[in-house]
N, C-alpha and C positions, 0 to 999 in steps of 0.2 A: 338556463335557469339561474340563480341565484338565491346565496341564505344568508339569514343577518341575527342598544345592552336593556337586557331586562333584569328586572329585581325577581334573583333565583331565587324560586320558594325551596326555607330551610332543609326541607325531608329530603328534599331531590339532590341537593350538595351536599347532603351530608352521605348521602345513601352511592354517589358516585366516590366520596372519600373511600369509604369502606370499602367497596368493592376494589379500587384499585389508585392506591396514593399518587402514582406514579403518573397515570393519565390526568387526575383531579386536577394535580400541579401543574402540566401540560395545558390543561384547560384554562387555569387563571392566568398564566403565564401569556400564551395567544388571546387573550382577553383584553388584556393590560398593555399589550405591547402593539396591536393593530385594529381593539372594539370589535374583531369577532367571536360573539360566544357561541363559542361550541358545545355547550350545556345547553343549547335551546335546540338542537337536531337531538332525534331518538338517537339516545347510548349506542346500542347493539348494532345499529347499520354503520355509526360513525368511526365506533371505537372501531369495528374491524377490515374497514375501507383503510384506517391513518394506519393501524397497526401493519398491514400489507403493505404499505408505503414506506414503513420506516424498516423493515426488515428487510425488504427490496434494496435499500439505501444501506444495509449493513450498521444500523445503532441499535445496539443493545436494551434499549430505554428509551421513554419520550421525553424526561430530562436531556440524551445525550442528542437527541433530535430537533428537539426544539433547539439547541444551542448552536446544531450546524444549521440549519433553518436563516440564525439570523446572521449569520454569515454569509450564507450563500443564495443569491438571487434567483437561481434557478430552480434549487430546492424549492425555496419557497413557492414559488408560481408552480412545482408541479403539486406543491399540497393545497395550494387553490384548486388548482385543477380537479384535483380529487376529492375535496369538500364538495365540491359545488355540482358534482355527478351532473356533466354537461349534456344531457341528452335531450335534443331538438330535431324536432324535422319543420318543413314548411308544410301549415295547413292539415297542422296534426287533430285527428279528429272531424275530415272536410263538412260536415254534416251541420256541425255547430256554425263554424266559419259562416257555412252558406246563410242561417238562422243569423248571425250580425251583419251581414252585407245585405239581405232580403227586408230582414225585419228590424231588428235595433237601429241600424243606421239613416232609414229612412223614416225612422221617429226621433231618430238624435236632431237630425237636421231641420227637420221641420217645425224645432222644438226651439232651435238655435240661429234660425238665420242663415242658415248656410257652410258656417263657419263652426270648426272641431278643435278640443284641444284633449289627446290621446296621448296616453301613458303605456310603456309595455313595460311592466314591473319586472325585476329579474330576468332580462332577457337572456341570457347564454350568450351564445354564438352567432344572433342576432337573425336565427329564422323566424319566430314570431310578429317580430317589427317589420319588419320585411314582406311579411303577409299580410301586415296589415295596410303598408306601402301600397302593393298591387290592387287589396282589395276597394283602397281609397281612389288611387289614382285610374281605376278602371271604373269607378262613380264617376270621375271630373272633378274629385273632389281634391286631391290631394296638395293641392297647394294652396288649399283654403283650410288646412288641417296643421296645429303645428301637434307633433310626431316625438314626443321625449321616448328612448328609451334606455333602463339601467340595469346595471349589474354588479354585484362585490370584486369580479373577479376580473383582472387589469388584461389577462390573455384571452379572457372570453371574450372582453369589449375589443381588442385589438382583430378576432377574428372575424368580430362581425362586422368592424369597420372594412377589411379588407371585402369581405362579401365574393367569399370563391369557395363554394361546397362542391361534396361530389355526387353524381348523380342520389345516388341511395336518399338523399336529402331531400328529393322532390319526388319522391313516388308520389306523393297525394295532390302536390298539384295541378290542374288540368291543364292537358296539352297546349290549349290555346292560351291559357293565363303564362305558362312557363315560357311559349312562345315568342309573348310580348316581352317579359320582362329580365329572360335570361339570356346570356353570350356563353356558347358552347365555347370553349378553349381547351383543348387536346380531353384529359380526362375530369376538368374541374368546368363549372358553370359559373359564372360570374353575375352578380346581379350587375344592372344598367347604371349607367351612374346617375340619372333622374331620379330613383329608390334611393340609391346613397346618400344624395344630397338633402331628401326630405328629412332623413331621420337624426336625431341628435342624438347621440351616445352619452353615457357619463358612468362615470361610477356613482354610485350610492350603496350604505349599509339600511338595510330595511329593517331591521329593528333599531338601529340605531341612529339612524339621522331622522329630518323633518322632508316633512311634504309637501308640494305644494299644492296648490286646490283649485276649486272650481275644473276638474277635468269634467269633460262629457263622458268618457271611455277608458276605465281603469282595466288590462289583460293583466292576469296573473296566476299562471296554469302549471300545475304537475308543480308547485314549488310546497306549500303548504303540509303537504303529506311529510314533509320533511322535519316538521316542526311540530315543537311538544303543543301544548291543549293550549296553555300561558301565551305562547308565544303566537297560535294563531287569534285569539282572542284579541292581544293589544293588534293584531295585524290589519284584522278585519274590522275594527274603531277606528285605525289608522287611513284604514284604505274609503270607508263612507267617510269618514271628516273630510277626505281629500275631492270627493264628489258632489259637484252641483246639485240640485234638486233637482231629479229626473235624470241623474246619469247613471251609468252601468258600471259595473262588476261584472265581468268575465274571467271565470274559472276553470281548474280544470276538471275532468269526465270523472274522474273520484273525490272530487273537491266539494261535495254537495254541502250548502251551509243549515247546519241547521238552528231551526230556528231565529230565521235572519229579522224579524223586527228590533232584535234587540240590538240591532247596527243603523235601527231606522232603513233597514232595505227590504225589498219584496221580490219575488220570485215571480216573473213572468215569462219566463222561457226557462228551460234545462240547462241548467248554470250560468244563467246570467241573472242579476241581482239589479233591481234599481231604485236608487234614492230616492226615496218616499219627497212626494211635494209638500 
């Protein structure tokens, strides 16, 4: 998964000042110095996810933390790590999965010539894109699909590129899907390297950078919950501007949008969203 500058409305900074100077400062400080605002994830999960990190690490303060932070490279990538609470499986949810391989995809295509351009927003660890890899390349389609996916986080995108989970990671997918597409090696699974090659990694900040557009297939799942009301709002304008007429949003299983015309999307399946013609 992954999280991402928005214009903080005044009550909400000011009401994290009050409560506590020390993290506020922490906040503008990581802001200012790498564009992620931490002011857009709910307070109370965030503040005491970093708080356990930095007491772990022996700082007194998130002044004294943030300062070894930008010091120290490894510091830093593990407080990505733990912002960005990396929790992924493949074919998480298989029920849905099967509802975009049965039914969405065979209206994308039919709709497009043939031809997909797929997005996996905030990918993590890269089992998402990867599922969607298998589910493409087991249409015939997959090399008629170009495949972006992204993340904020530099050691999530480095694990997905390596693509070596451990079993636990595929309980949902079906034997014969995992058959095809994974190399057992001692206690880790390896994706193939056909999957590898289709998919494009990169970094992106999602609330803060741009998008590009005309996708057929926006995924963007279990990220959201993460994120204040403000911040899904600009996400989900963000995410329909970036979709063709007749393309998808796919969300995740708590992710239910409501009242989505006001993104110009419609609800035709249980979390899938698509851009009104």
């Amino acid at each position: 998964m992954d999280m991402k500058s928005l214009v903080l409305p005044v009550n909400h900074s000011e009401e994290i000042t009050a409560t506590d100077p020390d993290y506020a400062h922490f906040i503008e400080m990581i802001k200012k110095e790498t564009g992620i605002d931490l002011s857009q994830y709910k307070e109370g999960q965030m503040k005491r996810r970093l708080t356990t990190l930095r007491v772990k690490n022996g700082y007194d303060s998130f002044d004294l933390f943030f300062k070894a932070m930008m010091q120290n490279k490894n510091l830093f990538n593990e407080f990505l790590d733990r912002m960005t609470i990396n929790v992924s499986e493949f074919w998480r949810n298989p029920n849905r999965w099967e509802v975009l391989r049965d039914a969405i995809l065979p209206e994308l295509l039919n709709n497009n010539k043939g031809r997909l351009k797929v997005w996996s927003a905030a990918c993590s660890t890269g089992e998402e894109p990867y599922t969607l890899a298998m589910i493409l390349a087991d249409k015939g389609i997959l090399t008629n699909t170009t495949l972006m996916a992204t993340d904020i986080d530099n050691g999530a995108l480095e694990r997905a590129q390596k693509g070596e989970y451990l079993e636990r990671s595929l309980k949902d997918v079906p034997k014969d899907v995992a058959a095809r597409h994974f190399i057992s090696e001692g206690m880790h699974y390896n994706i193939n390297q056909a999957l590898k090659k289709a998919v494009q990694f990169k970094r992106q900040n999602l609330l803060l950078d741009t998008f590009d557009s005309s996708y057929d297939l926006i995924v963007c799942r279990n990220v959201m919950i993460y994120f204040t009301e403000e911040a899904k709002n600009k996400l989900y304008r963000k995410f329909a501007n970036s979709l063709r007429p007749g393309g998808y949003l796919f969300v995740g299983s708590t992710e239910q949008i409501f009242s989505p015309s006001q993104y110009d999307l419609e609800s035709t399946e249980t979390f899938f969203y698509r851009k009104k013609l």
